[in-house]
KEPAFI-610259 format. One record per residue (C-alpha): residue number from 1; x, y, z. Coordinates in Angstrom, 3 decimals. Example, Ala and Ser with C-alpha at 12.3 -4.5 7.8 and 13.67 -1.06 7.14 Angstrom:
% residues 2
+-----+----------+----------+----------+
:  nr :        x :        y :        z :
+-----+----------+----------+----------+
:   1 :   12.300 :   -4.500 :    7.800 :
:   2 :   13.670 :   -1.060 :    7.140 :
+-----+----------+----------+----------+
% end
This chain:
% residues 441
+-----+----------+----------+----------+
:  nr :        x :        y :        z :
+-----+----------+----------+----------+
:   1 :  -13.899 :  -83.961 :   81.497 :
:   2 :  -10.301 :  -85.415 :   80.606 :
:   3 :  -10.968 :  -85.175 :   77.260 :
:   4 :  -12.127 :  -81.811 :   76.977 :
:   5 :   -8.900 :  -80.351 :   78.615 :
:   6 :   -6.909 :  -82.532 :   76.675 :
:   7 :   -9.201 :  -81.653 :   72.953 :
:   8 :   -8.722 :  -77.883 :   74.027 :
:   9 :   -5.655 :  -77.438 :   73.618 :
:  10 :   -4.923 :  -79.393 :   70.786 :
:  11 :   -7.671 :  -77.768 :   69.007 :
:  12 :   -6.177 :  -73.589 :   69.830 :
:  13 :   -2.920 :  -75.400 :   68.538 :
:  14 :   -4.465 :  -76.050 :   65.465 :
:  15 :   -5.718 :  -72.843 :   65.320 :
:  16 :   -2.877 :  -70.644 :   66.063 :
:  17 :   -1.036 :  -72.584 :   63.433 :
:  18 :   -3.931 :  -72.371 :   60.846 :
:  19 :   -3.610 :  -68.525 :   61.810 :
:  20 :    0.103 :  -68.251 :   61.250 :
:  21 :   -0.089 :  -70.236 :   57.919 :
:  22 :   -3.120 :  -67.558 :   56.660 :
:  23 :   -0.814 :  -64.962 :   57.670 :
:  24 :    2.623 :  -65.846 :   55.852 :
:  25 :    0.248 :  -66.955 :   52.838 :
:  26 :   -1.614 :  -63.607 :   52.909 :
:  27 :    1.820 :  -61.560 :   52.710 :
:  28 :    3.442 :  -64.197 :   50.341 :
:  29 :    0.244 :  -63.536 :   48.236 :
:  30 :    0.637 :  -59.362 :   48.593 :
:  31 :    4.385 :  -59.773 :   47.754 :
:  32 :    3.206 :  -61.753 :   44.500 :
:  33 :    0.933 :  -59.363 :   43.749 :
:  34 :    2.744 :  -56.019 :   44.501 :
:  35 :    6.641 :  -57.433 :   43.316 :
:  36 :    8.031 :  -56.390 :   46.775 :
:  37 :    8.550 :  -58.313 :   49.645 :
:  38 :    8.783 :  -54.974 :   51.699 :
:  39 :    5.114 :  -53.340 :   51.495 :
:  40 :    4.693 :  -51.895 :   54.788 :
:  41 :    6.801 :  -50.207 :   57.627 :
:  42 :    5.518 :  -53.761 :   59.598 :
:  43 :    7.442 :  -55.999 :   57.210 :
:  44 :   10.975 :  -53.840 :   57.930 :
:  45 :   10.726 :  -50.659 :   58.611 :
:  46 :   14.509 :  -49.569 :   57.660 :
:  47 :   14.049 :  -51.325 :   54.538 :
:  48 :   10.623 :  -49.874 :   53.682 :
:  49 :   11.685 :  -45.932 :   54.398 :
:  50 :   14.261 :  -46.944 :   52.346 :
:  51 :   12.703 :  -47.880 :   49.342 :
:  52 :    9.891 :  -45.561 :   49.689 :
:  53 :   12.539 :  -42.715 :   49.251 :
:  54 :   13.727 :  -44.639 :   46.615 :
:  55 :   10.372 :  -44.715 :   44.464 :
:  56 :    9.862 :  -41.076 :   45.324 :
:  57 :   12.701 :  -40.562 :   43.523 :
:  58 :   12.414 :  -42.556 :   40.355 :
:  59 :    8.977 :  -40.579 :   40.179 :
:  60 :   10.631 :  -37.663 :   40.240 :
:  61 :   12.961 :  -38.753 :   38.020 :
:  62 :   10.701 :  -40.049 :   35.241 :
:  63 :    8.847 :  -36.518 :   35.674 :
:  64 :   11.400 :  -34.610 :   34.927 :
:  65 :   12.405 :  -36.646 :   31.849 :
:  66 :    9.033 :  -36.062 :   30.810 :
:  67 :    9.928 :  -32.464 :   31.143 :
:  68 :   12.856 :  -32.295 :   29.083 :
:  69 :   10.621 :  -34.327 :   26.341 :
:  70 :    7.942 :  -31.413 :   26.259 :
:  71 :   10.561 :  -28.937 :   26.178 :
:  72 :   12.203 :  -30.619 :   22.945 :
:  73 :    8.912 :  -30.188 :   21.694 :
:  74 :    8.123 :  -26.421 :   22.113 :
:  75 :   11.720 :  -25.434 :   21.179 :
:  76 :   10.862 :  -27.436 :   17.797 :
:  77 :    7.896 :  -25.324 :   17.232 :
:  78 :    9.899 :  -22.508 :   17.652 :
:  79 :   12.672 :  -23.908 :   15.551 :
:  80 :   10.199 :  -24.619 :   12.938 :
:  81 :    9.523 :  -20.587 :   13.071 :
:  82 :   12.774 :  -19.828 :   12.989 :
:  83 :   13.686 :  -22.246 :    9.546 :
:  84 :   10.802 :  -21.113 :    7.892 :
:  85 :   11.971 :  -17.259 :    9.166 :
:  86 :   15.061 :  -17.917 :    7.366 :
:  87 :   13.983 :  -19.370 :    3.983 :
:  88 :   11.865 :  -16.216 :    3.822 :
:  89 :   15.242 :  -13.575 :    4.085 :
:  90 :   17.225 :  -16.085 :    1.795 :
:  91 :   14.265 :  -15.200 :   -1.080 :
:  92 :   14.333 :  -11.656 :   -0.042 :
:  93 :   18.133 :  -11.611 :   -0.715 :
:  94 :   17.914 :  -12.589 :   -3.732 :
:  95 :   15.053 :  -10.579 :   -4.730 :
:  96 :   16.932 :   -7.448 :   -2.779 :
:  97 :   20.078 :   -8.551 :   -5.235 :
:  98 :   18.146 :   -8.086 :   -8.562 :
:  99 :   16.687 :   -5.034 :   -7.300 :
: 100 :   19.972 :   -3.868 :   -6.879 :
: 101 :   20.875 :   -4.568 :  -10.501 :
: 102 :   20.974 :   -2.018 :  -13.082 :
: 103 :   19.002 :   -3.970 :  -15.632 :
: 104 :   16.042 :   -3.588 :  -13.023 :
: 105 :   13.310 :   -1.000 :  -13.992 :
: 106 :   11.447 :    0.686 :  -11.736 :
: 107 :    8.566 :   -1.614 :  -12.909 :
: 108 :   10.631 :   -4.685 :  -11.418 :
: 109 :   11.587 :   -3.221 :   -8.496 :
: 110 :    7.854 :   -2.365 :   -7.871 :
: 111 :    6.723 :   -5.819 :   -8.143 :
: 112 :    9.934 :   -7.042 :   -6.215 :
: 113 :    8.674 :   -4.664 :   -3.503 :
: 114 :    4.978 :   -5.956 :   -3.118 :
: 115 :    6.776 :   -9.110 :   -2.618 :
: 116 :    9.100 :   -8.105 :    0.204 :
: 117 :    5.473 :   -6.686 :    1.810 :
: 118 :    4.049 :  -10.235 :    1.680 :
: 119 :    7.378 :  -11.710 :    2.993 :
: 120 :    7.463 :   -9.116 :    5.633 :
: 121 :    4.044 :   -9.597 :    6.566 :
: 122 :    4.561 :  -13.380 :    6.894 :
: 123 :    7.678 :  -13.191 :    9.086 :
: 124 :    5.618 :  -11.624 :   11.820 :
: 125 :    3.413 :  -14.142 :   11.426 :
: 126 :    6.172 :  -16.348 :   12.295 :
: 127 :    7.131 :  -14.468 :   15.303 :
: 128 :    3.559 :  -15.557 :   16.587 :
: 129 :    4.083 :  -19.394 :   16.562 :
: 130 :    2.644 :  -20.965 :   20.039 :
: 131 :    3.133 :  -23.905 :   22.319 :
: 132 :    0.024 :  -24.631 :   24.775 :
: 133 :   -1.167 :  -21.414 :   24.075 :
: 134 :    2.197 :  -19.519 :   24.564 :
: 135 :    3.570 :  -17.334 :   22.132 :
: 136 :    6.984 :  -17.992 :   21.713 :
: 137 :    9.184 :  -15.755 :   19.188 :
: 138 :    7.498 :  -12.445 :   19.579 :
: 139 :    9.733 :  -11.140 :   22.841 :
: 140 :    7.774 :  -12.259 :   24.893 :
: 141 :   10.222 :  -14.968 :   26.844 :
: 142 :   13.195 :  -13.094 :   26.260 :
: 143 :   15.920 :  -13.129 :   29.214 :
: 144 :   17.061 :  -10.252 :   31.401 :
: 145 :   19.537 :   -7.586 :   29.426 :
: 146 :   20.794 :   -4.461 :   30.374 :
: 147 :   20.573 :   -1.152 :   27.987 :
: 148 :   23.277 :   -1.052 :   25.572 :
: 149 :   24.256 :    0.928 :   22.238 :
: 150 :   23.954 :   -0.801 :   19.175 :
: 151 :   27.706 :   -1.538 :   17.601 :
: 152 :   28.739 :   -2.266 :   14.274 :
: 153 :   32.616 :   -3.696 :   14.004 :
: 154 :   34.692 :   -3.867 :   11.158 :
: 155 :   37.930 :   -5.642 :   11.317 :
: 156 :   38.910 :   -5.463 :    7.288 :
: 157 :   40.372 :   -1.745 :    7.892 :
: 158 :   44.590 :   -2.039 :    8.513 :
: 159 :   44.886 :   -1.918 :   12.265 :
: 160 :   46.245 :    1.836 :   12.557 :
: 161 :   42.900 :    2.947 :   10.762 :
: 162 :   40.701 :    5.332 :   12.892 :
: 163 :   38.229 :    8.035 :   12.668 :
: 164 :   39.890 :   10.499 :   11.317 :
: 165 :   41.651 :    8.472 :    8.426 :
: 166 :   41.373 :   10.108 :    5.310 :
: 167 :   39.443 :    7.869 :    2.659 :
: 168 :   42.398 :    8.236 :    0.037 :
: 169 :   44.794 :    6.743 :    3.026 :
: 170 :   42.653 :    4.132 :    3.775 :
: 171 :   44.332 :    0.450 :    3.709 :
: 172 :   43.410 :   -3.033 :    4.069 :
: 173 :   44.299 :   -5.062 :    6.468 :
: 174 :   47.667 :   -6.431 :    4.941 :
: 175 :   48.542 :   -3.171 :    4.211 :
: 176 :   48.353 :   -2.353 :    0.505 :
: 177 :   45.922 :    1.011 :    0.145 :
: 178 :   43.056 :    1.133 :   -0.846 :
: 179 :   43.798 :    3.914 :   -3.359 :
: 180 :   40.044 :    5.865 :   -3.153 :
: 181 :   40.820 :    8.684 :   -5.385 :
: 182 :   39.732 :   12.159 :   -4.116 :
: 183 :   37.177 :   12.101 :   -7.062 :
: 184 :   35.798 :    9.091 :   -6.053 :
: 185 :   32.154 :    9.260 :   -5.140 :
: 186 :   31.034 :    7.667 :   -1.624 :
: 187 :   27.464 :    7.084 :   -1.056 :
: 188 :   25.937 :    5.785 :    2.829 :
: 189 :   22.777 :    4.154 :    2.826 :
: 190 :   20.916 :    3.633 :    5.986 :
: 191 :   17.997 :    1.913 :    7.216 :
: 192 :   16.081 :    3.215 :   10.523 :
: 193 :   12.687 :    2.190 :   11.468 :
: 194 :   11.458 :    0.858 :    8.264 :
: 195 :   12.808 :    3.550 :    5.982 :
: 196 :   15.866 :    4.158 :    3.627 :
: 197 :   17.784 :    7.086 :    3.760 :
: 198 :   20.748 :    7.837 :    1.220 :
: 199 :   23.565 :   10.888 :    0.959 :
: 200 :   26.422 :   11.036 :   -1.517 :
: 201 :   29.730 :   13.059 :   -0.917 :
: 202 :   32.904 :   13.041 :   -3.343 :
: 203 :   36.218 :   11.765 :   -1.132 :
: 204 :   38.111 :   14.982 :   -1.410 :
: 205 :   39.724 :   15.290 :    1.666 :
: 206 :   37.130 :   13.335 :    4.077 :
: 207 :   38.065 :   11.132 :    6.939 :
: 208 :   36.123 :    7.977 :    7.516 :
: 209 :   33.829 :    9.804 :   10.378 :
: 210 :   32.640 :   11.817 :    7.531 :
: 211 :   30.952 :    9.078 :    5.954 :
: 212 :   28.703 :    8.744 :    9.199 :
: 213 :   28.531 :   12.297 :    9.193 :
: 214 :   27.154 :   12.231 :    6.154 :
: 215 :   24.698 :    9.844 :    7.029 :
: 216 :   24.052 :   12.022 :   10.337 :
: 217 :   22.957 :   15.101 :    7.966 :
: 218 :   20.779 :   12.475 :    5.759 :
: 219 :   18.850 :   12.046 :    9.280 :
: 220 :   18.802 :   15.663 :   10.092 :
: 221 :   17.126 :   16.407 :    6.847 :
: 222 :   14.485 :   14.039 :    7.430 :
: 223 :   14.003 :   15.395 :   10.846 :
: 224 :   15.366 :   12.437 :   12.625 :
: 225 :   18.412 :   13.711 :   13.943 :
: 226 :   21.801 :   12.160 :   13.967 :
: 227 :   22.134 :    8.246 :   13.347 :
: 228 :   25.710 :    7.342 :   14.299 :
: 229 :   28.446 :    8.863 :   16.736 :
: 230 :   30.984 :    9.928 :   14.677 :
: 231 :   33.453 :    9.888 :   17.549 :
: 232 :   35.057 :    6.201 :   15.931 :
: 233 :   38.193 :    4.899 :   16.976 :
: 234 :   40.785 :    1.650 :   16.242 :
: 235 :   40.417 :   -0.390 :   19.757 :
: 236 :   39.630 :   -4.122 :   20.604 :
: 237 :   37.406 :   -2.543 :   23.121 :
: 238 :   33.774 :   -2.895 :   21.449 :
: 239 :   31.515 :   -1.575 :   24.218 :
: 240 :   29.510 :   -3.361 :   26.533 :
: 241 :   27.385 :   -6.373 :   25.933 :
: 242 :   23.376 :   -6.928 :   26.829 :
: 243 :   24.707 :   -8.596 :   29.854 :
: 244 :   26.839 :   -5.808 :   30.959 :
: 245 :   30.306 :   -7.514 :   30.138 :
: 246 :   32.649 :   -5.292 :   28.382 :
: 247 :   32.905 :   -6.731 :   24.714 :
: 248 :   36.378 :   -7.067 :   22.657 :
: 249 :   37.154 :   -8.035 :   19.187 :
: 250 :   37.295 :  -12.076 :   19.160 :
: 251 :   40.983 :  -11.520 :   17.841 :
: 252 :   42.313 :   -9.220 :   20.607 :
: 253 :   42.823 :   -7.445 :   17.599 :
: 254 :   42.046 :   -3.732 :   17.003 :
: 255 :   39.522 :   -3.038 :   14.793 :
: 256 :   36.562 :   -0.006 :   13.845 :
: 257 :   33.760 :   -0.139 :   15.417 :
: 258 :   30.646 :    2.377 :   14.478 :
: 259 :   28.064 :    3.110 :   17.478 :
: 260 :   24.675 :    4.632 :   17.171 :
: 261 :   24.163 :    7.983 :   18.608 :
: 262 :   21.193 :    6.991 :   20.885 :
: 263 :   21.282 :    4.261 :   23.343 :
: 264 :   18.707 :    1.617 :   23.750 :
: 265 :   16.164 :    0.503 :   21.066 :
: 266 :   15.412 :    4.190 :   20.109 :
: 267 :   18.907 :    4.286 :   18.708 :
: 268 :   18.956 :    1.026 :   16.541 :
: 269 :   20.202 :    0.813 :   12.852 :
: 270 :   18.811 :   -1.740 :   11.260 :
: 271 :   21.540 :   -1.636 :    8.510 :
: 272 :   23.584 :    0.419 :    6.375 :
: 273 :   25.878 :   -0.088 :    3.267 :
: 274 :   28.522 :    1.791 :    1.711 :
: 275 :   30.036 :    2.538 :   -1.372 :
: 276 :   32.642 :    4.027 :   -3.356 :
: 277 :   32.778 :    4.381 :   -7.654 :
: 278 :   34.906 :    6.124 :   -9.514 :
: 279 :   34.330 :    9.181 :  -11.359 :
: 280 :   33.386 :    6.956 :  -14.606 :
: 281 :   30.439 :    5.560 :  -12.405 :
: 282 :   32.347 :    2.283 :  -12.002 :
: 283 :   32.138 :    0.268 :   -8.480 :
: 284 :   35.067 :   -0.012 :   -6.819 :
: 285 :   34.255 :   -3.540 :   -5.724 :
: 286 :   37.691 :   -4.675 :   -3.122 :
: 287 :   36.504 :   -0.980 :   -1.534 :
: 288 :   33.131 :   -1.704 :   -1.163 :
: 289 :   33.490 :   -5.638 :   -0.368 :
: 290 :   35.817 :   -3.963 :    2.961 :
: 291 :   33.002 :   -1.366 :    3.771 :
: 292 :   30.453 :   -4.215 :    3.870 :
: 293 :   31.891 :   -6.000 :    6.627 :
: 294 :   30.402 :   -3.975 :    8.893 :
: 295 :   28.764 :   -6.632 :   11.505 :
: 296 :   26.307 :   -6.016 :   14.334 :
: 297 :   28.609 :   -6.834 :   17.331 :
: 298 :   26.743 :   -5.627 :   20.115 :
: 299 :   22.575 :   -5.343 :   19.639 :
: 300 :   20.006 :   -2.944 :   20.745 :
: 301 :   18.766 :   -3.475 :   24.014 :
: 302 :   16.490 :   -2.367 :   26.726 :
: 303 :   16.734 :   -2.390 :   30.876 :
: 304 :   14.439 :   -5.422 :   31.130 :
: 305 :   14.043 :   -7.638 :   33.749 :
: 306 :   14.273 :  -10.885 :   31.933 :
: 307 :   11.113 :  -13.601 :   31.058 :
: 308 :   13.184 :  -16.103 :   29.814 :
: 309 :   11.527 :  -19.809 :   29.633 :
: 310 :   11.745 :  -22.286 :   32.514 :
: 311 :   12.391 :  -25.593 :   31.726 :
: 312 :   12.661 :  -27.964 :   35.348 :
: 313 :   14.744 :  -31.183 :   33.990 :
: 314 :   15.924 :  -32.386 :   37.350 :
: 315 :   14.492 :  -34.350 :   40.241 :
: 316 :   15.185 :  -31.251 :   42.812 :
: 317 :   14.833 :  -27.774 :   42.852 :
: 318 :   16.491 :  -24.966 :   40.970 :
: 319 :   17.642 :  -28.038 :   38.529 :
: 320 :   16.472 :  -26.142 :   35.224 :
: 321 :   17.564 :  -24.568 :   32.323 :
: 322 :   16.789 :  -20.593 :   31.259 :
: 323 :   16.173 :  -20.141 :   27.820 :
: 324 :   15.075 :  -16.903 :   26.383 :
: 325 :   13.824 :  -16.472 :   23.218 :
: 326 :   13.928 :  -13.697 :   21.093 :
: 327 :   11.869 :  -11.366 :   19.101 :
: 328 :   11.996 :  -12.405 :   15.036 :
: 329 :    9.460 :  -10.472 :   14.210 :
: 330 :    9.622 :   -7.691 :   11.090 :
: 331 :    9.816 :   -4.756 :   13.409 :
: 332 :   12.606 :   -6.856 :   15.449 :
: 333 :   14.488 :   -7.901 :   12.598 :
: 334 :   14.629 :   -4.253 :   11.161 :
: 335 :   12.114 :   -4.837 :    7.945 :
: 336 :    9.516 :   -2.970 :    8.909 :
: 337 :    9.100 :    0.162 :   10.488 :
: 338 :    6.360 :    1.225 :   13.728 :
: 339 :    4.492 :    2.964 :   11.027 :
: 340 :    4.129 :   -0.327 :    9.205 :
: 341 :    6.421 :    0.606 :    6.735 :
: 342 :    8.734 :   -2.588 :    4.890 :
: 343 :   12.112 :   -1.959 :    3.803 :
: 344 :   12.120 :   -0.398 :    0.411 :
: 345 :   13.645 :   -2.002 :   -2.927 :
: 346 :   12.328 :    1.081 :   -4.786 :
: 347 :   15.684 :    2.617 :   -5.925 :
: 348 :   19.330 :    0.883 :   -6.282 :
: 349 :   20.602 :    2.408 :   -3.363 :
: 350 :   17.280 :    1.195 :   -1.719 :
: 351 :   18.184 :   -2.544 :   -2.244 :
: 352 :   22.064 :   -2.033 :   -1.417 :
: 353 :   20.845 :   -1.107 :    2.254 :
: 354 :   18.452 :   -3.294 :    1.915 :
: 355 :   20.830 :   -6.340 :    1.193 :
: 356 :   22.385 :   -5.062 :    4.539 :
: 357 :   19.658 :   -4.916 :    6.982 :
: 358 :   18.881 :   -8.855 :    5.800 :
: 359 :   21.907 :  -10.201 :    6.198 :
: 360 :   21.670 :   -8.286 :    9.633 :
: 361 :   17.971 :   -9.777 :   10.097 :
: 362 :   19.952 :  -13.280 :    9.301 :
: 363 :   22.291 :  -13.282 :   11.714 :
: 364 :   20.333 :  -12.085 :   14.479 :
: 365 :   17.661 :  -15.332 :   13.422 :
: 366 :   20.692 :  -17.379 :   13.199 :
: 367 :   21.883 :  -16.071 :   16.482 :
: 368 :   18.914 :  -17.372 :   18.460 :
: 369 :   18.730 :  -20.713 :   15.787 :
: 370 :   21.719 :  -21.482 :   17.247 :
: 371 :   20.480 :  -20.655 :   20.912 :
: 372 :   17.439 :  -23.163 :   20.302 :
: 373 :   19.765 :  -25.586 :   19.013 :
: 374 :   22.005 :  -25.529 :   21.696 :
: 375 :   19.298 :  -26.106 :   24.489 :
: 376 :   17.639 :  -28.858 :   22.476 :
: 377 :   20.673 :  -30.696 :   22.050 :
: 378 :   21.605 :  -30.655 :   25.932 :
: 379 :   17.917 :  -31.648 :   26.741 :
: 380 :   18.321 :  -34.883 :   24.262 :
: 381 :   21.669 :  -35.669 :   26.761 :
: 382 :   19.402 :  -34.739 :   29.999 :
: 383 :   16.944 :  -37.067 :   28.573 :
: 384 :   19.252 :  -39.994 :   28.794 :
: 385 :   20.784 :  -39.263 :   31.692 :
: 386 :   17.497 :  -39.133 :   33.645 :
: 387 :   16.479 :  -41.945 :   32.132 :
: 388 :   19.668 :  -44.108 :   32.990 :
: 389 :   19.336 :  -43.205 :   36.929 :
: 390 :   16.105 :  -43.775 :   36.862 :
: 391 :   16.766 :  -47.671 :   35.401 :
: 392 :   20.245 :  -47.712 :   38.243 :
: 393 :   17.755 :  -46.388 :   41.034 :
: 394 :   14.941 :  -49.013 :   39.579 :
: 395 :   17.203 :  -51.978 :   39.819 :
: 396 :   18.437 :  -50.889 :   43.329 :
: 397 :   15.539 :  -50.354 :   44.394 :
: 398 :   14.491 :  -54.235 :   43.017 :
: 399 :   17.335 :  -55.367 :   44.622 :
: 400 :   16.378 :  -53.842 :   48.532 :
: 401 :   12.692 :  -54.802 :   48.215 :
: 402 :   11.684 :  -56.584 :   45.342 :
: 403 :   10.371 :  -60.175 :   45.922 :
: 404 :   11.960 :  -63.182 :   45.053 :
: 405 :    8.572 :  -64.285 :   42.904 :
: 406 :   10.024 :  -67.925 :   42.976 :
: 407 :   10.722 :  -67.914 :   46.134 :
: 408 :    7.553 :  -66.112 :   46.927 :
: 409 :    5.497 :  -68.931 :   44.671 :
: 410 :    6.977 :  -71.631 :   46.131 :
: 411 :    5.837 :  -70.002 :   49.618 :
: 412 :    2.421 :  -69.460 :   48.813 :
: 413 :    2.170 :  -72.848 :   47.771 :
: 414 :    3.585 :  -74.378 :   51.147 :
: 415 :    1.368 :  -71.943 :   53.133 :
: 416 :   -1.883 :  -72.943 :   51.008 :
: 417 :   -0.898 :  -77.065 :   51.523 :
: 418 :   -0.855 :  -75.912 :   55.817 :
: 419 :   -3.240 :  -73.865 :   55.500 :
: 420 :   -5.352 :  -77.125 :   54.072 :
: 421 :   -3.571 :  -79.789 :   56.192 :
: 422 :   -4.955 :  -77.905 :   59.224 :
: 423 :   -8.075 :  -77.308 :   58.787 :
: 424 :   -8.734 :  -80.889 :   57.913 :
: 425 :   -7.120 :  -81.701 :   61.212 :
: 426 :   -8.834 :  -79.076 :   62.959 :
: 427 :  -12.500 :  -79.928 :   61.609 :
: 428 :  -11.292 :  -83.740 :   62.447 :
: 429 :  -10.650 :  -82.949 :   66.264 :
: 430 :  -14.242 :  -80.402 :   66.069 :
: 431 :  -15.397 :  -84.084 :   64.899 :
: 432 :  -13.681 :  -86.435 :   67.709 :
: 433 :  -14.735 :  -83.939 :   70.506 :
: 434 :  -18.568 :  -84.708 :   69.376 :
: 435 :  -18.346 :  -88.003 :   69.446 :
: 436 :  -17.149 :  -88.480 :   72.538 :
: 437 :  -19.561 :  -85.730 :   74.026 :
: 438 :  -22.722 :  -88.130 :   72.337 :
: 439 :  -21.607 :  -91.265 :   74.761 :
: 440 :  -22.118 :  -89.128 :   77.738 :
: 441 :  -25.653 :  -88.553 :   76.967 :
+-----+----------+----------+----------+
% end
């Protein structure tokens, strides 16, 4: 009887201990396994929320830089558009340019024309490059913008020019004339939804207004009404801006600035050109070279309420970047009109407004080029930065509840030699207790 209360005990020791040892081995083997010697609110609970809102975060992290990677992506498929948009109008120029030429028969300008048609037809093609099924360039993801009237600045003109200058007291801008002759001829060439219109006037005693109004009475005849407001002035005030910011000359600087007569898309200009020759027939080229710095400074635009492209690259909410994308399309850009109609290199005066509206259609693609290129290169910096907290927040994280895995070895090893040690001693009692049992039979 002695030595059953005495084995007892001794053998629950044993127990409890091999228990203990299975226990520290079985966590030193999860912290192997795992990397952390925190992996449950049991082992510390401060600890573990701890680095459970840690991980959280790195996710998040690692998802967003993910983000910013397929965003570089689509804006490169649009940028690829966009390039490809622009090689396109650099041929046309130059095509435009020879139609222009005198030396050009109609012949030429024929079979420069069925090219512009192709080129034309390709743009829009471009406009229709997608990204996961998206298109991109067509309008469709363009941001929010007010109505505004289109605006074409010139800042060449001496600063006292305005509207009702007369063209033989016209200067430049250092203030030497521009001595137009009153038998000078002046011809305006516009281009509005796809088509060319042209009117001629000799200088006389006309103001520059009367340039637009001559371009006005071009539209009239076609039964398209008036083009331009020929209320123009010499202010830095421009108008007012797709955003609905009032617009000034980048100089503070007054300048001339030429707005359509409608506001809205309904109103836009694609592009118009000016020029002046003698009575001879001979260009006056410093005239015309001031008369074609006419620039778009404020675009045709519609009340819309904005679909602009969403791109989430940060861990928490409302950490994204808008981009909007524009519309390059021919119909956009001004080559083409809703009747399907390309811009015409048929006559001279044809490819001098046409030489216009592309270097218009240039900027504008430049414009949002630039946009693109912007937002890509502030994703490639959101990249890195997202990827360097995520490697600080790693390592901290490490630090609060990663495992020491020599430590944690070393452990396992000591557990696994008690875990051994005791059960020998524990099947050895088992043992003892049955051979004294057998000499009380």
């Amino acid at each position: 009887m002695a030595a059953r209360v005495g084995g007892y005990p001794q053998q629950l020791a044993l127990l409890n201990q091999l228990n203990r040892a299975n226990k520290s081995f079985n966590k030193h083997m999860t912290a192997i396994a795992t990397g952390n010697k925190v992996n449950s609110p049991a082992d510390n609970p401060s600890v573990y929320a701890i680095g459970t809102k840690m991980g959280i975060r790195i996710g998040a992290l690692d998802q967003a830089a993910a983000n910013t990677q397929t965003g570089s992506a689509m804006l490169k498929v649009a940028d690829g558009a966009m390039s490809n948009t622009l090689d396109i109008l650099a041929t046309m120029r130059e095509r435009a340019l020879a139609a222009a030429n005198s030396t050009a028969k109609d012949s030429d300008r024929a079979s420069i024309q069925k090219e512009f048609n192709q080129y034309i037809d390709q743009i829009t093609d471009n406009s229709l490059v997608e990204y996961n099924g998206m298109s991109l360039m067509d309008g469709s993801h363009g941001g929010q913008s007010s109505m505004t009237t289109q605006a074409y600045t010139n800042k060449t003109f001496s600063a006292d020019t305005a509207g009702d200058t007369k063209l033989t007291d016209l200067a430049y801008r250092h203030g030497d004339s521009m001595e137009i002759q009153a038998t000078d001829t002046v011809t305006v060439s516009f281009v509005k939804d796809g088509k060319t219109y042209t009117n001629s006037f000799k200088a006389g005693n006309a103001t520059l207004a009367d340039i637009f109004v001559s371009a006005n009475q071009a539209g009239q005849k076609a039964g398209i009404g008036d083009i331009f407001d020929t209320n123009i002035g010499s202010t830095k005030e421009i108008g007012t801006d797709a955003s609905g910011k009032t617009l000034n000359t980048p100089d503070g600087k007054n300048a001339i600035t030429v707005k359509a007569a409608q506001a809205g898309k309904a109103g836009e200009i694609a592009g118009f050109a000016i020029s002046v020759q003698t009575a001879d027939g001979q260009e006056r080229k410093a005239v015309n070279n001031v008369f074609n710095n006419f620039y778009e400074s404020i675009g045709a635009a519609e009340n819309r309420s904005g679909n602009a492209l969403t791109l989430q690259v940060g861990a928490d909410a409302n950490q994204s970047i808008k981009v909007g994308l524009g519309n390059i399309s021919a119909r956009a850009l001004g080559l083409q009109g809703s009747d399907g109609s390309c811009l015409s290199v048929a006559t001279a005066e044809d490819a001098q407004a046409a030489l216009a509206v592309i270097d218009n259609a240039i900027s504008k693609v430049l414009d949002q080029s630039t946009t693109v290129g912007a937002v890509s290169s502030r994703l490639e910096y959101t990249y890195k930065n997202l990827n360097t907290e995520s490697e600080n927040l790693t390592a901290a994280q490490t630090t609060l509840i990663g495992a020491d895995m020599a430590k944690e070895i070393t452990n396992l090893a000591s557990d696994n030699i008690l875990m051994q040690t005791t059960q020998a001693m524990l099947a050895q009692s088992y043992q003892n207790s049955s051979w004294f049992l057998n000499l009380l039979k």
